[in-house]
VOVEX-518583 format. One record per residue (C-alpha): x, y, z; residue number from 1; residue in one letter. Coordinates in Angstrom, 1 decimal, decimal comma. Layout:
BEGIN
     east    north       up   resi   resn
        X        Y        Z    NUM      A
...
//
This chain:
BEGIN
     east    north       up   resi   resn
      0,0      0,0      0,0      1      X
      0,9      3,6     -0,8      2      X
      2,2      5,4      2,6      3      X
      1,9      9,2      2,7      4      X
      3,8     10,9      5,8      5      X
      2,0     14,5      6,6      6      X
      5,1     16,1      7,6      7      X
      4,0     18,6     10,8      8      X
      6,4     21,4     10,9      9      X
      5,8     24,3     14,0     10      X
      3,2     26,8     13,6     11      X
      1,3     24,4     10,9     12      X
     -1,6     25,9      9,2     13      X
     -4,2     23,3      9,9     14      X
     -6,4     23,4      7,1     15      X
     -3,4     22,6      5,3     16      X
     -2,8     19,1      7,5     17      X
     -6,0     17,8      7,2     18      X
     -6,5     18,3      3,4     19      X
     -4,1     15,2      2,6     20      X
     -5,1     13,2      5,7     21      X
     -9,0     13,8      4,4     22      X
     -8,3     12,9      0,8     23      X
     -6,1      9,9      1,3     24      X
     -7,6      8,2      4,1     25      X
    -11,4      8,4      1,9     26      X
     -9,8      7,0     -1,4     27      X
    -10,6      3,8     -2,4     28      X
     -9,6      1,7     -4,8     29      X
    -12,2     -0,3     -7,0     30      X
    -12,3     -3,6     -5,4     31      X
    -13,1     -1,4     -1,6     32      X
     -9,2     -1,2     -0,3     33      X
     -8,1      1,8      1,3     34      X
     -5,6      3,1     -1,6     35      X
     -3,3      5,1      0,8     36      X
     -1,2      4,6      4,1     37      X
     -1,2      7,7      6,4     38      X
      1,8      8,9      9,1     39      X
      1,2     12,2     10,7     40      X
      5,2     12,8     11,5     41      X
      6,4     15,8     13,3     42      X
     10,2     16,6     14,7     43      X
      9,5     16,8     18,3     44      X
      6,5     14,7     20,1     45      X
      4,4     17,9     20,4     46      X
      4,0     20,6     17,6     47      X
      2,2     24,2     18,1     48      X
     -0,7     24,3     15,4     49      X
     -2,1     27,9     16,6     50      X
     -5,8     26,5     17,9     51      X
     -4,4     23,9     19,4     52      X
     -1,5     21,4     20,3     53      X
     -0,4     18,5     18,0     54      X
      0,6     15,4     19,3     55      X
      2,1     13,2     16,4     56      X
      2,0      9,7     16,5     57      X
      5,2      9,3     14,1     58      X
      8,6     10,9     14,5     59      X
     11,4     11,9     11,7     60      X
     11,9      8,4     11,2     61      X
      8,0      7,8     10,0     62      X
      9,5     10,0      6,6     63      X
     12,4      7,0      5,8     64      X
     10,3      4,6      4,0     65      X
      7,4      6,4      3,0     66      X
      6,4      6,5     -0,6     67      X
      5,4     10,1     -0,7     68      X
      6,1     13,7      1,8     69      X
      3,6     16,0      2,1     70      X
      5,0     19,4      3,4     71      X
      2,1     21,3      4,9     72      X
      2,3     25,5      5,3     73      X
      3,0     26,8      8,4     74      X
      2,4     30,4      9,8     75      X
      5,6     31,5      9,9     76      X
      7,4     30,4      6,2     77      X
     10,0     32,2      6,9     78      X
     10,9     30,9      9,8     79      X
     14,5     28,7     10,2     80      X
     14,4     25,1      9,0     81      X
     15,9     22,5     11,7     82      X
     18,8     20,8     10,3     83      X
     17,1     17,5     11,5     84      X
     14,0     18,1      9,1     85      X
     16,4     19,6      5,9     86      X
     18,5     16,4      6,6     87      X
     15,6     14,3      6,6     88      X
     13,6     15,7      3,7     89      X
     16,9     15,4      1,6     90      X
     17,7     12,1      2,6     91      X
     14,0     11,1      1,4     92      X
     14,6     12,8     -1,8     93      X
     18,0     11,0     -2,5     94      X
     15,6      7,6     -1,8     95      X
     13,6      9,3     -4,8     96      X
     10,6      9,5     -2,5     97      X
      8,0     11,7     -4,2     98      X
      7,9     15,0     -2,2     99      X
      4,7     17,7     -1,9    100      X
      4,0     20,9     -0,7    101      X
      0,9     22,9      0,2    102      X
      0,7     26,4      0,3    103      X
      3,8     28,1      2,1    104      X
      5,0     24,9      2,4    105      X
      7,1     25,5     -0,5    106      X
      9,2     27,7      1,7    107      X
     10,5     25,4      4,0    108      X
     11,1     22,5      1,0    109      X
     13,0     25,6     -0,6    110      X
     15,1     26,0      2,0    111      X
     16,4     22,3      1,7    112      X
     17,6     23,1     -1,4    113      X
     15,3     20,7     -3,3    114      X
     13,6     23,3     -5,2    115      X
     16,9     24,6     -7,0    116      X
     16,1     25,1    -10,9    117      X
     12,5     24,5    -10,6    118      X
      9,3     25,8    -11,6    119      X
      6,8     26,1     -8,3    120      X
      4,0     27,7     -7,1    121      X
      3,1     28,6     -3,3    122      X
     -0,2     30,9     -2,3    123      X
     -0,3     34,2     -4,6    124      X
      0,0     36,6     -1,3    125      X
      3,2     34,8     -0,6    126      X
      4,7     34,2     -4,5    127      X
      7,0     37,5     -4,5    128      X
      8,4     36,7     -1,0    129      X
      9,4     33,2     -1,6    130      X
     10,7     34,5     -5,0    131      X
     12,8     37,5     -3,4    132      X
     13,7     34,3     -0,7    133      X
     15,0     32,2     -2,8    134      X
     16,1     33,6     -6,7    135      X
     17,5     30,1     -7,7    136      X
     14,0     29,0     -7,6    137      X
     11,0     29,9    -10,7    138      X
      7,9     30,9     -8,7    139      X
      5,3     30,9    -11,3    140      X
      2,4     32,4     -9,3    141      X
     -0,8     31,9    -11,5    142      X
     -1,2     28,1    -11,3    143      X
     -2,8     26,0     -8,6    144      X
      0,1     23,1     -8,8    145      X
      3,7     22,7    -10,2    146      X
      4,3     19,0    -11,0    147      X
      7,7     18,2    -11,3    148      X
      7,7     14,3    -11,1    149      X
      9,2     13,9     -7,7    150      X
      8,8     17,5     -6,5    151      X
      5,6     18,7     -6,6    152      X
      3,8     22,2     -4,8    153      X
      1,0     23,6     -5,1    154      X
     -0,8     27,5     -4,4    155      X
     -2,9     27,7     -1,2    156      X
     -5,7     26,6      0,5    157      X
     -8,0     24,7     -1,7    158      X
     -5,2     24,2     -4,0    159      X
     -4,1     21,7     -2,0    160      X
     -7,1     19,5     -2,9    161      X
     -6,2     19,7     -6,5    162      X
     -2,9     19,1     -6,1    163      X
     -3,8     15,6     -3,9    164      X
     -6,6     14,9     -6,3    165      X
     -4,0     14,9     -9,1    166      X
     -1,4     12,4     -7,1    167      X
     -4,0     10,1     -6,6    168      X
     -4,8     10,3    -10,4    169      X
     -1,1      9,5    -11,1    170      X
     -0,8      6,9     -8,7    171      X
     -4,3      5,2     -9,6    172      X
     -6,2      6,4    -12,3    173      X
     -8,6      8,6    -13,3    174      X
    -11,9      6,7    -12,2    175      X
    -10,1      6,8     -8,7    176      X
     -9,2     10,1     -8,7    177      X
    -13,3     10,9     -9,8    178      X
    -14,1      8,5     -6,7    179      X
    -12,1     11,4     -4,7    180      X
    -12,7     14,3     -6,1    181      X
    -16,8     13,8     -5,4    182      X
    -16,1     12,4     -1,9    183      X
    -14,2     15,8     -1,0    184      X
    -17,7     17,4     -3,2    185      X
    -14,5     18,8     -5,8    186      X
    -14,4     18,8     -9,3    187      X
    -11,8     16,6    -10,4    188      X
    -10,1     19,5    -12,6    189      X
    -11,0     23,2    -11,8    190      X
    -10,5     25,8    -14,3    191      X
     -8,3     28,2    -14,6    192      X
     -5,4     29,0    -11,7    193      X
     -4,5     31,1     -8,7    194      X
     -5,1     34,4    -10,9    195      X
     -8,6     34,4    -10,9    196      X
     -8,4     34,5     -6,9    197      X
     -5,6     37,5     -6,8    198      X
     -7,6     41,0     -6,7    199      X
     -6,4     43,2    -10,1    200      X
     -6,7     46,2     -8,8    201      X
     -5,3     48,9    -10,8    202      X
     -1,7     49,8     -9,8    203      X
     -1,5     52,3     -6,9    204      X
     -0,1     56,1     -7,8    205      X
      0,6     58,4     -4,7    206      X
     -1,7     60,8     -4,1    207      X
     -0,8     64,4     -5,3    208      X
      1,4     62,5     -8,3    209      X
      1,2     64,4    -11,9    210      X
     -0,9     61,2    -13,0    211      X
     -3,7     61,4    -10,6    212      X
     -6,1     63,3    -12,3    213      X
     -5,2     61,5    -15,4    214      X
     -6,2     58,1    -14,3    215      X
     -9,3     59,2    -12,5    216      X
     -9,9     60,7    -16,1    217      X
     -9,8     56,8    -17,6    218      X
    -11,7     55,4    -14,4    219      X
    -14,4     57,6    -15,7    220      X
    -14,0     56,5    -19,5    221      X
    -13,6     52,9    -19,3    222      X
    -16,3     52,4    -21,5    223      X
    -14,6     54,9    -24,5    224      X
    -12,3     53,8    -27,3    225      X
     -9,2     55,3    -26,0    226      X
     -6,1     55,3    -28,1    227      X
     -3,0     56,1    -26,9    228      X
     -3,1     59,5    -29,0    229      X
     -6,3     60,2    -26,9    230      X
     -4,9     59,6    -23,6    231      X
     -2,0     61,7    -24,3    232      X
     -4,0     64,4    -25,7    233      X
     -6,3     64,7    -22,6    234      X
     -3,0     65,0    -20,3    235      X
     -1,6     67,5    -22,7    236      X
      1,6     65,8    -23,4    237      X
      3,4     63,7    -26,0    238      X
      3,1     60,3    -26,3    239      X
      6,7     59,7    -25,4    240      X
      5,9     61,6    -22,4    241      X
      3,1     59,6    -21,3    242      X
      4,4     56,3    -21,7    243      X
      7,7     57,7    -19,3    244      X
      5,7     59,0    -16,7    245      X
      3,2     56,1    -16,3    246      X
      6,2     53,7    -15,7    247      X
      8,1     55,8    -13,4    248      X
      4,9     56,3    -11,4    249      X
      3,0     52,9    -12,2    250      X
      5,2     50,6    -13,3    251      X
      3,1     50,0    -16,7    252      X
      2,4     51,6    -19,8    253      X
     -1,1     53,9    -20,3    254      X
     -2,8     50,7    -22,4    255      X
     -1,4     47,9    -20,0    256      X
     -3,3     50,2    -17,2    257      X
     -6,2     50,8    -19,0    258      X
     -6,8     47,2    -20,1    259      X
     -6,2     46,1    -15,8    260      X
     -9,1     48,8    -15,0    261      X
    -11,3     47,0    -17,7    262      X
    -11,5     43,8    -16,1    263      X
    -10,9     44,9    -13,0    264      X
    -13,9     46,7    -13,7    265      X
    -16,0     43,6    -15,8    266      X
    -14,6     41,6    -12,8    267      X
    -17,2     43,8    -10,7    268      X
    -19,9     43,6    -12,6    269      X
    -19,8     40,1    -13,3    270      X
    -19,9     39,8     -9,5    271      X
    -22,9     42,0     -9,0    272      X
    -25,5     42,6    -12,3    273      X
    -26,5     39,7    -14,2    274      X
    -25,6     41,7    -17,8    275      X
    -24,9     39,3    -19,7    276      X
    -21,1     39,6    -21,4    277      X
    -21,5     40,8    -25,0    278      X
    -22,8     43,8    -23,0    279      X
    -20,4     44,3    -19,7    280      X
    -17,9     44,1    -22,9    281      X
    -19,4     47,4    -24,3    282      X
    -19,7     48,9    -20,6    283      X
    -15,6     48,6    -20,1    284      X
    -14,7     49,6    -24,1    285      X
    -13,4     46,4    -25,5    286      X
    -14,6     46,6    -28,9    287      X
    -15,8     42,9    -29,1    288      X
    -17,1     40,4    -27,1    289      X
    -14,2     38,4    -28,4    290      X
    -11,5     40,7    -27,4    291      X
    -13,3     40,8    -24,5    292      X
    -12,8     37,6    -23,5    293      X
     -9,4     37,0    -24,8    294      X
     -8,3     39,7    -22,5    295      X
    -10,3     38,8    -19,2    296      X
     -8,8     34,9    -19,8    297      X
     -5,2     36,5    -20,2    298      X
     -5,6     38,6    -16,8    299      X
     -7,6     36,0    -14,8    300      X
     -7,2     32,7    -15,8    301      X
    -10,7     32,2    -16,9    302      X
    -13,6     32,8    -19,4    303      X
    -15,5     35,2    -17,7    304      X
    -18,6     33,1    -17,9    305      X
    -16,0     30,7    -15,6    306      X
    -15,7     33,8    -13,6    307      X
    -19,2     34,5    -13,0    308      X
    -19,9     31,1    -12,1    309      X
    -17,7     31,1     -9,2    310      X
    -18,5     34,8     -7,8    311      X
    -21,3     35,7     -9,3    312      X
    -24,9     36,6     -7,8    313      X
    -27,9     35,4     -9,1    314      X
    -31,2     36,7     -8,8    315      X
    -33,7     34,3     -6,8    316      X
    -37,3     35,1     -4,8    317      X
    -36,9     36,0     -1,4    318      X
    -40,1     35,6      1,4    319      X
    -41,6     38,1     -0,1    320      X
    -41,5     37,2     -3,4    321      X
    -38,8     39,8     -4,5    322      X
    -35,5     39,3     -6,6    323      X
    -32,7     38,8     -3,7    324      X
    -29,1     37,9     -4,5    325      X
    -27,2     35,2     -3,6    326      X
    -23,4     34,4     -4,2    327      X
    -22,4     31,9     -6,3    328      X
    -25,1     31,3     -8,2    329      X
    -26,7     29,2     -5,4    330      X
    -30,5     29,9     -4,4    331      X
    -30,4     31,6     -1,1    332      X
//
């Protein structure tokens, strides 16, 4: 049988421990037998989990034989790694153990070394730091897993169910895998990555810069066909000009900006009205639905009918027979 040791480190985000104890321990293979093995193993016999005290039934040693690691985030990522657990993780990896992380668990496998040359992923609010952290290492921050064969890591939260979801799919199948997926009540594949999550709000400018009143200007014209010869004109400078300025003091160019403020602002309304796209494209100035949606994909990740299936609000009766909204598309 497949063991999977849930490797406990101080400060462990617990949400992040129980995903792969939960999805392992339900899986089952067709003829009824448990497809995993699970260890809960932690460095000293009692680890700090915030809410509450872990007691760990497996030591260090529970990592030597197992068949796969699973790092868990902690807390405090950037706290020091033991040289007992950066030993031991190595040591595993030498074995060719197959090694996971979830969530800022990626910082501590970085900081073995193990992560050297790769492409990973760790939760979107942490990408930058674990890429200033550790520059040897390719943080791709848009995806909800990396999969490197025996290194594998995966964004936060939630991610970690897809990244478990997809082990079990390598180790077992795809009909297993489906078995899982609707046991954890998950979609076996979700659409998209992290970068429909990550708020694109427009880059911020200090107040009082030269820019300000310029980009309230395009706030208030989203919905125009603005060239950059327009946007230039209304600021009364050249072109050249324009483009300077709005990197020194945004760090992007006037049509890179413009196009954020569009979804950003289609993002919105897909949330909250139930327009229906062809016309939310027209109400932020994209000139087609289809370069509507090619954009909003290439910022978010998604379609934007995938958007406003995941944060949209529909209309359903409330008591009194009135429209009422409720997220998610789900009756209230």
């Amino acid at each position: 049988m497949h063991t999977v040791a849930v490797l406990a480190l101080d400060q462990v985000i617990p949400f992040d421990l129980s995903t792969p104890i939960e999805v392992f321990t339900r899986t089952r293979l067709p003829d009824g037998r448990p497809g995993y093995r699970i260890r809960v193993c932690a460095e000293h016999p009692e680890t700090d989990a915030g809410a509450f005290t872990l007691r760990a039934p497996w030591g260090l040693d529970g990592l030597r034989d197992a068949d796969t690691i699973i790092v868990p985030g902690t807390a405090t990522p950037g706290g020091a790694l033991s040289p007992a657990v950066r030993e031991a993780l190595r040591a595993a990896a030498a074995e060719g153990t197959r090694i996971a992380s979830i969530c800022s668990g990626t910082f501590p496998l970085a900081a073995t070394g193990l992560l050297d040359g790769l492409r990973v992923t760790t939760h979107w609010a942490a990408a930058d730091v674990l890429a200033a952290a550790y520059p040897e290492v390719e943080v791709d921050p848009d995806v909800l897993y990396v999969d490197n064969g025996r290194i594998l890591t995966s964004a936060g939260a939630a991610a970690g169910l897809d990244l478990c979801l997809h082990m079990i799919r390598r180790d077992y199948g795809s009909a297993v895998a489906a078995d899982a997926a609707r046991l954890s009540v998950m979609p076996l594949e979700r659409e998209g990555g992290q970068a429909q999550f990550v708020p694109h709000d427009t880059p911020p400018t200090p107040r009082g810069s030269a820019l300000e009143p310029l980009l309230a200007w395009l706030r208030d014209n989203l919905s125009r066909d603005l060239s950059l010869a327009d946007i230039a004109g209304h600021a009364g400078m050249s072109t050249r000009t324009l483009i300077r300025r709005f990197r020194d003091q945004t760090g992007s160019t006037p049509l890179q900006w413009l196009h954020r403020a569009r979804v950003r602002q289609a993002q919105h309304l897909l949330e909250t009205t139930e327009h229906s796209v062809e016309r939310i494209a027209s109400q932020v100035g994209f000139g087609s639905p289809t370069s509507f949606r090619d954009r909003f994909k290439r910022t978010t990740g998604v379609s934007p009918h995938a958007y406003r299936r995941t944060f949209g609000r529909r209309r359903v009766p409330d008591a009194g027979g009135r429209g009422a909204m409720s997220p998610g598309g789900r009756e209230a």
